[in-house]
N, C-alpha and C positions, 0 to 999 in steps of 0.2 A: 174336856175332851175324853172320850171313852175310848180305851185299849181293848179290842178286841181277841180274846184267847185263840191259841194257834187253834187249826181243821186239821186233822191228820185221819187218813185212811190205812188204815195197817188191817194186816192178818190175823185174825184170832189167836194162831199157834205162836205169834211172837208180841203178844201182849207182855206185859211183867205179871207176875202172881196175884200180887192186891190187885190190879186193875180185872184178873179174869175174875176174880172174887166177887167185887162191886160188881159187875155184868150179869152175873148169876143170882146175887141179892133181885138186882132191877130186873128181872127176866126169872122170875122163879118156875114160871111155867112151860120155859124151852124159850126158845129161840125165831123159831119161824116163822110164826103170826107176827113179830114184829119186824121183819125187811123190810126195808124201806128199796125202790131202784134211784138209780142217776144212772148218767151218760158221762161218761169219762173223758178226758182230755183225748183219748184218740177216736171218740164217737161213741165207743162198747155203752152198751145197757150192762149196768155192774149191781147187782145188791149188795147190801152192807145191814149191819144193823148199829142203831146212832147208841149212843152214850155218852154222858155228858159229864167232866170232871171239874171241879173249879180252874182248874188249869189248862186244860183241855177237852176240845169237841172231837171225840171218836167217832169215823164209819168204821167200823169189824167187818172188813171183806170177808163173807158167806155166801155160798148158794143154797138152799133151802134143803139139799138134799146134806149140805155139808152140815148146816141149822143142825137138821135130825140124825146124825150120825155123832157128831159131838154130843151131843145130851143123851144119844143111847152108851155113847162109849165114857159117858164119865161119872164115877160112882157117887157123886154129890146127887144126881137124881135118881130117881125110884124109876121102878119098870113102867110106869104112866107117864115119866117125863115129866114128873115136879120134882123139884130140888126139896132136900129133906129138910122135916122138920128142923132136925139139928144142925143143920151147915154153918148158923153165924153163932152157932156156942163152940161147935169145933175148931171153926176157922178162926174166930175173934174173940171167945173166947167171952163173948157177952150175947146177953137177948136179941135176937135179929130187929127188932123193932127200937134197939139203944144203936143200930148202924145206921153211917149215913149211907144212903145210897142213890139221892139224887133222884127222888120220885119224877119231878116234871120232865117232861120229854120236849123239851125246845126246838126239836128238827123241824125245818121245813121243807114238806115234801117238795112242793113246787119249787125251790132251789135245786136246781141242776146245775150249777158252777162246776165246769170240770175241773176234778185234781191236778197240780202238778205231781210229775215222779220226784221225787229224792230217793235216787240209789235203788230204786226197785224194791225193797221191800216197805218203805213207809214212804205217802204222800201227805201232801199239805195240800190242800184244798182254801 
C-alpha cells in the first residue's frame, strides 16, 4: 500500500527559507510561465505554482502579476529575471548542479481537486 504525501497550498511569503530556496533553484527563470490554475473549494479559479518535496506537494498561491513582482523585488535575480549565477554557492554553499531540486514536475494539470482550508493561511488539498 502506498502513502500518499500531504497537498498543501500555501503562500509564497509564508513558505520557510529552504523551501523558498529550492523553488528558485526549480524556477531559475521566474515564476510565471510556470502557473498552473485550479478551482478551489469555494468554486474561484486560483493560480499557484506546484513544487514538489519528498515530503511534500506544494501549490505557491500566486497571481502572475504577483509571479513578476516577486522576482523583480528579490535580489537573487538579475534585471532579466534569471536567478544568479551564484545563488546555490551563496545560499548552499555548493555547485547549483550538487543541489537537489526536484527537476520533474509531477503536477497534474487536469487535477482540479478543490482544497480544503486549514486556518486560512495553509490548505491541504
Amino acid at each position: 500500500m502506498t502513502t500518499s504525501k500531504p497537498r498543501i497550498v500555501k503562500d509564497y511569503d509564508r513558505l520557510p527559507e529552504d523551501i523558498i530556496n529550492r523553488v528558485k533553484l526549480k524556477y531559475p527563470d521566474g515564476f510565471v510561465d510556470h502557473l498552473v490554475s485550479y478551482t478551489d473549494k469555494e468554486g474561484k479559479k486560483v493560480s499557484a505554482l506546484p513544487f514538489d518535496t519528498d515530503e511534500v506537494y506544494y501549490l505557491i498561491r500566486m497571481t502572475a502579476s504577483e509571479a513578476r513582482q516577486i522576482i523583480e523585488d528579490d535580489e537573487d535575480y538579475d534585471e532579466d529575471g534569471m536567478l544568479r549565477d551564484d545563488f546555490a554557492v551563496d545560499t548552499f554553499g555548493e555547485d547549483e548542479s550538487d543541489v537537489s531540486s526536484d527537476d520533474e514536475d509531477d503536477y497534474d494539470e487536469d487535477d482540479n481537486e478543490p482544497a480544503e482550508e486549514e486556518g486560512g493561511e495553509e490548505e491541504e488539498f
